[in-house]
N, C-alpha and C positions, 0 to 999 in steps of 0.2 A: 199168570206169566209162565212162559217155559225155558227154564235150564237144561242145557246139555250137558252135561260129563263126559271128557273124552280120555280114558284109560288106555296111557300105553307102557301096559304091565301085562303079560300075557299068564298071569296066577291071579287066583283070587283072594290076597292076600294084605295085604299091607296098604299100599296104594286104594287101591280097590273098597277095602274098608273103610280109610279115610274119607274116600271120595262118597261112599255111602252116607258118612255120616255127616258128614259136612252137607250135602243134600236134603237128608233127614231136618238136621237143622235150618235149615231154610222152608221147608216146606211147613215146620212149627211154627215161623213166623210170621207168615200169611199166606196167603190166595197163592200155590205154586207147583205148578207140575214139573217132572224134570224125568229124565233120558240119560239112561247112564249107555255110553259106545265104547267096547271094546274095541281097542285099534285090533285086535288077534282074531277078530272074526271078520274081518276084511281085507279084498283084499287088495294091495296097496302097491305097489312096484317101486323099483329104487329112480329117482330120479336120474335120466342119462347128460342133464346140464346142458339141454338144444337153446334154451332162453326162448322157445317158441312164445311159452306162455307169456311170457313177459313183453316178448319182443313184438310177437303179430298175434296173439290171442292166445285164451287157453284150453277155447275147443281145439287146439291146433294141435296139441297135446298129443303123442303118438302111442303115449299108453293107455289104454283102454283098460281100466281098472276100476276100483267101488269109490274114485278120488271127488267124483263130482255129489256122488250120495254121502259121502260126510262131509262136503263144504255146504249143501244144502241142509242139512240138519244143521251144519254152523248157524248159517245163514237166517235160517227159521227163527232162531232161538232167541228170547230176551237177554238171556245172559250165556256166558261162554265157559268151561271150566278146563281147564288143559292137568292132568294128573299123570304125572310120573317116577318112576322108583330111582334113585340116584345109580347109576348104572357105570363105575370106573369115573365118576367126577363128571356125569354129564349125562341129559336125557338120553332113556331109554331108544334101541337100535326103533322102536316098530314108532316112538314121540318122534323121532327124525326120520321117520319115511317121510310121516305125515306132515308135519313141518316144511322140508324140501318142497311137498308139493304143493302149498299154500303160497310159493314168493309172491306169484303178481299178483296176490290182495295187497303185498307189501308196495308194491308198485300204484296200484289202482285202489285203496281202500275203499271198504264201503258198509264196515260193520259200526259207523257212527250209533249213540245211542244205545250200544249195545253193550252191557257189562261184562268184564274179563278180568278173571285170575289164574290163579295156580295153586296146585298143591305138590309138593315134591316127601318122598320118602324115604329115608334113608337109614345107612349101619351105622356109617362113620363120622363123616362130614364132606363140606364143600357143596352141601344143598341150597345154602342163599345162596352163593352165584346160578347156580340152576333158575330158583325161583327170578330173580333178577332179568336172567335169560329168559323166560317167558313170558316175561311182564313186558318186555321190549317187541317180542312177538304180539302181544294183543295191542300193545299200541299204535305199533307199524300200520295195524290193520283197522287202525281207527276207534279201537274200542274206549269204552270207559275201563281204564285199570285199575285194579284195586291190587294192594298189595299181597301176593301171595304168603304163603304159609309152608312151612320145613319141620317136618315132625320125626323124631329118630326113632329105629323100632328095630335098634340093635337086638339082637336077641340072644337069652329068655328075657322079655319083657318083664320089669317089674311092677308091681301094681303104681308106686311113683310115678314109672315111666305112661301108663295107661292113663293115669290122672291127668299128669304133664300133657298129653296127646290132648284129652279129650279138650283141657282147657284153650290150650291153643286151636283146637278146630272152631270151639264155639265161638269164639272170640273174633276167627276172621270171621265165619257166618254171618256174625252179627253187621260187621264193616259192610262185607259184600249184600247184606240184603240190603242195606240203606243205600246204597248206590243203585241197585238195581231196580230199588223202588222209584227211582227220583228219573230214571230213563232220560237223561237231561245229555244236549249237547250244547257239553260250556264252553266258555270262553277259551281260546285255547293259551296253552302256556309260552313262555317264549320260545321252548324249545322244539313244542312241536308246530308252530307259529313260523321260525327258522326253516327247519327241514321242508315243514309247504310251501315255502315262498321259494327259495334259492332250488328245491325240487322244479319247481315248475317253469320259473326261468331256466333252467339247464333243459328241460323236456323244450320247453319252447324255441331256443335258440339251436338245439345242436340238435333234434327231431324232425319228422315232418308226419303227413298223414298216412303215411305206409304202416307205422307203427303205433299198435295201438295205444303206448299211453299216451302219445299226440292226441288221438283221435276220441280218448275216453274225458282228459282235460278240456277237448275245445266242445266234446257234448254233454258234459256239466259245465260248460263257462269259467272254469277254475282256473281258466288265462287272466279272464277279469275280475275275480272275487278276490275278495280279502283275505277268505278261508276256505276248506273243503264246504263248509254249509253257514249259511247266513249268520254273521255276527257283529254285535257293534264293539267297535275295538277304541280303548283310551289311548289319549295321546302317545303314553308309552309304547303300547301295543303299535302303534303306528306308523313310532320313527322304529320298531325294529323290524317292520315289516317293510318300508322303505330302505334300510341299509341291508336288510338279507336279500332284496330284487337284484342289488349291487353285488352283492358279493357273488350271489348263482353267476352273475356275469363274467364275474372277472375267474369265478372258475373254470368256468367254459372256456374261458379264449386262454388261460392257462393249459387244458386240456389238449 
């Protein structure tokens, strides 16, 4: 199976070691090759906010940048690793180029199946909302999330503190290889159950096929599925997938 690593830390340092060992350890635990990408060796443009991509495609895209060679390496990969150095209380400048320019997986997912974390790194604090913050990213985009990881590397580091590190890396490792082993699309939860059903009725009623997420919804059939990908849903799962059809409605015409 293949892991990606996608560092946006432009030192090789803190982050970057993390992300190493944390790979490290996955690759001790079975069968796993893995890709570590500097976001700093590509290169990436700031998003100018057209919604092209979102709105009619994202070849449409007017930057012509290395954006589609790291959503395909995303893409490739069994599992997904987003690593960033806590940067003034929030992903690094080069983690939000890259970010920015992924929205319409947010719109359109299609990394089902595919496992997703984070590692965030920091002096002070304020890196579980970071972490949080990109757990919310791999889900948007369909992934399997597993819960990221916040390691401090205030410095001089003390050997407690290299201890404390390592435990917590191996620890998620351990989370993130058993999810990744299991390559499973489950059942989904109510909340991402909600966002698909009330998304899709808002796409359906206030869209049409000009716009690609009309046109990507009506060629997966995800007008008439229950989910993004085949599921059998319990009666629960059922009535809240019939009361979120309602609700996308009555947002819409609220709108």
């Amino acid at each position: 199976m293949k892991v990606t690593a996608f560092i946006g830390s432009a030192r090789k340092k803190h982050t970057y070691n993390a992300a190493v060992k944390f790979l490290e350890n996955l690759q001790a635990l079975g069968n796993i090759d893995y890709e570590i990408v500097r976001l700093s060796d590509f290169n990436l443009a700031t998003c100018k906010g057209c919604k092209l991509c979102c709105d009619r495609g994202e070849e449409l895209c007017p930057l012509k940048d290395d954006r589609d060679v790291l959503i395909k390496k995303m893409l490739d990969s069994d599992g997904i690793v987003f690593a960033t150095p806590n940067y003034f209380f929030q992903v690094s400048a080069l983690m939000k180029l890259f970010l920015d320019r992924l929205a319409y997986l947010g719109h359109r997912p299609r990394s089902f199946g595919q496992a997703f974390t984070s590692i965030v790194a920091q002096g002070m604090g304020g890196g579980d909302k970071i972490v949080k913050y990109l757990d919310f990213i791999g889900f948007m985009m369909g992934c399997n999330t597993v819960k990221g990881s916040c390691i401090t590397t205030l410095e001089p580091i003390t050997d407690k503190g290299r201890v404390k590190i390592e435990r917590i890396i191996d620890r998620h490792s351990r989370r993130y290889h058993s999810t990744l082993m299991k390559k499973a699309r489950p059942s989904p939860n109510a909340m991402r159950l909600m966002m698909f059903r009330m998304g899709r009725t808002g796409i359906r009623i206030a869209l049409d096929d000009s716009f690609r997420d009309y046109a990507y919804y009506r060629e997966k059939g995800w007008f008439e599925s229950d989910f993004f990908y085949p599921v059998r849903l319990n009666v629960f799962q059922k009535l809240i997938g019939k009361v979120s059809d309602m609700l996308g409605v009555q947002w819409v015409r609220n709108r």
